[in-house]
Structure formats: C-alpha cells, structure tokens
N, C-alpha and C positions, 0 to 999 in steps of 0.2 A: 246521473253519474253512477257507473260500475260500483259495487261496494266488493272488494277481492281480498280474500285470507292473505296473511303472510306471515313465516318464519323466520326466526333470525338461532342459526345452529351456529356453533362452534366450532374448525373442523380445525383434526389434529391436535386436536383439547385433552391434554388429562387432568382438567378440572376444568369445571364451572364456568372459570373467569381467566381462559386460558385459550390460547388458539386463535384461529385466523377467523374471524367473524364474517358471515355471510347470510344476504336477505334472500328469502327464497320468495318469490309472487309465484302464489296459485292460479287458478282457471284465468291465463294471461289469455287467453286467445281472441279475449273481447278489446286489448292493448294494441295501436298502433306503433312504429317503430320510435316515433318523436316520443311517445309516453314512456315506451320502454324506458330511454336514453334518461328523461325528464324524472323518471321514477332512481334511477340509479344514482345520477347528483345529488337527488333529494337524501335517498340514503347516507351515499357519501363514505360506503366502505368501499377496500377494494376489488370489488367485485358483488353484482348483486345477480340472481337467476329468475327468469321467467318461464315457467312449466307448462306447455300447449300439449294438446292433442298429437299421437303419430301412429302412423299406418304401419310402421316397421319397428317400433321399440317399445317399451314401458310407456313412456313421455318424450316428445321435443320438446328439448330446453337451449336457450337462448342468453349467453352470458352476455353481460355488459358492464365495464368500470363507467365511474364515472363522467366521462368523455367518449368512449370508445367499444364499439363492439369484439370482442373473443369468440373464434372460434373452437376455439378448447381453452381449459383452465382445470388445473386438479384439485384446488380445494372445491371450485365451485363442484365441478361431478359427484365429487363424496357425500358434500353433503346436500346436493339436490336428489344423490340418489337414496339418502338418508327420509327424506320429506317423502319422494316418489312411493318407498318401498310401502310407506302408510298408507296415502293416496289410491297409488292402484292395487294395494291387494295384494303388488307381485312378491312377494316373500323375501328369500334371501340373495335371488340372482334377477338383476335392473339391468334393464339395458337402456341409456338416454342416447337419441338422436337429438348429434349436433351439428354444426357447419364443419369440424373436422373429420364428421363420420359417425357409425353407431360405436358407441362405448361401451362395454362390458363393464358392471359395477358388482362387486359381490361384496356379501359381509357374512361375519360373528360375532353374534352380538350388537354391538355399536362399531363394533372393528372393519370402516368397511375400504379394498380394494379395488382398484382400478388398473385394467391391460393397456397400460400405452400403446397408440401407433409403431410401427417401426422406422428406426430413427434414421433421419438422415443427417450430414455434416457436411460442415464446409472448413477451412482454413482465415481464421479472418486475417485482413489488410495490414491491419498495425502489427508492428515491431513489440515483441517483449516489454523490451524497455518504454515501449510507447505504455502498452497497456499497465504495465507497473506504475506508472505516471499517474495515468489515469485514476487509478486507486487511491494515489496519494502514497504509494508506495515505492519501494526498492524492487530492483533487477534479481537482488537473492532471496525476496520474501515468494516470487513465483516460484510456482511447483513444476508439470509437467506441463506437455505443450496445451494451450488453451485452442478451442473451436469454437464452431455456431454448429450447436445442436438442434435437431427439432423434432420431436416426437409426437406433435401437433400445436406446436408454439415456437418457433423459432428463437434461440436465445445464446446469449453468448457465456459459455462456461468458462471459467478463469478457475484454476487450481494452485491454489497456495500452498505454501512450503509449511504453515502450520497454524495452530488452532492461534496461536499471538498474533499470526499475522493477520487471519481472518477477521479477529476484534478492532488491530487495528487501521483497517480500511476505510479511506475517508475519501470517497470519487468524487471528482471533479463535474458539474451538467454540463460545463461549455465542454469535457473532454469527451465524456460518454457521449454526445450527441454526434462527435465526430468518426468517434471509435466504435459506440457499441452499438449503434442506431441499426436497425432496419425497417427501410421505410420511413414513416416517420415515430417511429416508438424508437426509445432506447432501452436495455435493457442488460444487468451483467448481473451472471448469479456466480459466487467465489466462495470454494469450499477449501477444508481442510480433513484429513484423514490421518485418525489412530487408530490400528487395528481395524476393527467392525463398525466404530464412530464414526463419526461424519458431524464439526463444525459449518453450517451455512450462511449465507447472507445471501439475499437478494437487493438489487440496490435500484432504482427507475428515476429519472426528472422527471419533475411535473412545472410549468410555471418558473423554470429558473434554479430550483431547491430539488437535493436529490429525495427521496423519500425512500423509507424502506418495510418492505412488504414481512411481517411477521412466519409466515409459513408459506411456502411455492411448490403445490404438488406439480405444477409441468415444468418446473425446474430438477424437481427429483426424478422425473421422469427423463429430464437431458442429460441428469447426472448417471442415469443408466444408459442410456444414447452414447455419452462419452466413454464408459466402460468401454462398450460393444466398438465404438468405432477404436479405439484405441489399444485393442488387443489385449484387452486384460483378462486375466486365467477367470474362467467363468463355472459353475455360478456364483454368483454373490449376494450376500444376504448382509445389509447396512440398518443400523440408524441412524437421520440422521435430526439434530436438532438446530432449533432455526430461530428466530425471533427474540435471543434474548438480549440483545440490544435496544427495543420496543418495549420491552417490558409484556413480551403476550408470549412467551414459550409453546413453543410447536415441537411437536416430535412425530415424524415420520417414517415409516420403513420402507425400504429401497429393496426388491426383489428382482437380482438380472438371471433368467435359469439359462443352463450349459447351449441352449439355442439360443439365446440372447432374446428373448420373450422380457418383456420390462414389466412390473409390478408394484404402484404405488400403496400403500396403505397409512390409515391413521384414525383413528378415534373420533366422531362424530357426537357432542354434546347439544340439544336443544336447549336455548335460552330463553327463546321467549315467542310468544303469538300475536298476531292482531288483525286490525281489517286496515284499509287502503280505501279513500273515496277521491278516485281519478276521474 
C-alpha cells in the first residue's frame, strides 16, 4: 500500500480556525480515479486536491468533492497552489493544470491570487418570483437581474437587495434541483452589496438537505463574470465575506480590471500534515 503526504490548509482564513478547509494529497500519480473519489468521502470536506506530475504547469491537480469530480474550484487552486509553491520550488508565480485549463496562481506572502477564465452567461428559465421562492424569499428582497455564470464552474448568481436579505435566505432542495440544477449539480450563490462590501452565501443539496459552503472562490470568480456580463463601470475592487452563517468566516477579494480580467484572492493558512496508507 502507497504511504502519500497530505495537507489540510485553510483557505480564505484570517486565522487558524477560520476558512474553507481543504486536503491537499501529494505524489497522487500512484491514485487511480476510484481512490481519488474513495480518498475525498473519506475526507468528507468540500472539496479535497490531488497533485500529479505536468508537462505544462508547476503541477496537475485534480479536484474532487465528495461524490463528484471539478474541473475548477477557487478555494481548491489557492490553496493547492499554496502546497505546490513548497513542493516544486516554484516561488511566487504557480501555474496548476486543470480539466478547466492552466491557471495562473500568484501570491504575497500567504496572500495568494487566482486569474479566472473569461466568463461566459446565460439567462436562466425561472421567473423572479420563481427564483425568490426558491430562496425562501420575497419578489422585493431580489436585487438585479440574476444569471448562470461560468468562469470555469458554471453557477447561478442571484443578487439581493441587501446584506438582511442575504442572512435571511432559506432555499428550498426540491426547488433548487428544479431552478438552479445544471446537469445534475444544483447550485445558487446570492449576494448582497454595500459600497466595496460584498455579503455571500453559497447554498448546494446534497441527499435531500440544502448544505452550505463556507467560502466559494469560483463563485467570487462569477460574481466577477456577472460584473462584466452586466455592464458594470469597471474596474472594481470588492470584499467580500462568506461563511458566517457556518460559523468558518471566509473573506475574499474580488478584483474585475477595466478589461474585465477577473481576480480572486484570499489568505492561505496551513493546519495540519500527515500520511495516507491507500
């Protein structure tokens, strides 16, 4: 049996015991994809990284929750490129090859960056008032027109009319699976803006129960997608914070520049080391 390193960082963490928790598996190349998958339940965060060998980046890394393969994910990137930057050497500028492409990862410090794809959008199906439903919400708690974003994760942005609203959003699984699904994932991230602020939530079924994700860099990353598709004076420079409903506060920075180039960044904490006997 393989004996393989593993990390468990923090990302989006300004402390310790703070942020979106993620397993990073080293020298995976010896992992078939049933291990990967079997390694990620074991886990049981959401989202765990496996780091391979690649002819064109720093590292090929390989995300998975636990069910489901990703091909992009922004906390996983940060902080696999957090792990990467040790591993190979490569200093302050990582590049990981993923299934949605190479990714540019840069840091300061522990501060580290991420260049989203550029975004595409769609208009979804449901009526306003369907998707306020949805929420568990009212017709005047939405904000502006809501889309399906994707900047390497397709996802459905809902923007609400304020930081109350966003607290108090309670989505429906049987609704989101009909409204916010794509494929078979559902999926709705609903924010709020004051000034330079930014209130979020991410929300996902899993099993029947909606479940919610403490920090979503490729949600921040649509939430810059939605900018750009929606004509907003650019550039823009956000915080925004996430998770405090979970009790794991995430804080994010959202970077759209006057070309509509998208920039995630957030704070990378290491928590803890070990080995794996797969």
């Amino acid at each position: 049996m393989p004996t393989l390193p593993f990390r468990i960082v923090n990302v989006f963490a300004e402390s310790a015991l703070a942020g979106n928790p993620l397993a990073v598996v080293e020298q995976a190349d010896v992992l078939d994809d049933a291990t990967m998958q079997a390694l990620a339940l074991q886990f049981n965060l959401s989202e765990t990284t496996f780091v391979l060998p690649s002819r064109t980046a720093s590292a090929r890394v390989r995300i998975f929750t636990p069910t489901f393969e990703l091909p992009f994910a922004g906390h996983p990137t940060l902080g696999t490129a957090h792990v990467v930057r040790e591993l190979a050497g490569a200093g302050d500028r990582v590049t990981l090859e993923m299934k949605a492409g190479v990714i540019p990862v840069e840091a300061e410090g522990d501060v580290w960056t991420l260049r989203a794809n550029p975004p595409r959008h769609r208009t979804p199906d449901a009526a306003p008032e369907v998707l306020a439903s949805m929420l568990g919400l009212r017709l005047p708690d939405l904000g502006a027109a809501p889309l399906w974003v994707d900047t390497g994760t397709e996802q459905l942005v809902i923007p609400l009319a304020s930081f109350d609203a966003v607290r108090r959003a309670a989505p429906q699984a049987g609704a989101m699976l009909q409204h916010a699904a794509t494929g078979s994932r559902a999926m709705a991230y609903v924010f709020a803006r004051e000034g330079d602020r930014v209130l979020a939530r991410f929300f996902f079924p899993k099993h029947g129960a909606i479940l919610e994700d403490p920090g979503t860099g490729s949600a921040c990353a649509n939430l810059g997608g939605w900018l750009v598709a929606t004509g907003a004076a650019l550039p823009q420079s956000l915080t925004i914070d996430q998770g405090e409903a979970v009790g794991r506060p995430c804080r994010l920075g959202l970077a759209v520049s006057a070309d509509g180039r998208i920039r995630v960044s957030g704070r990378v904490v290491e928590f803890a080391r070990g080995t794996l006997r797969c």
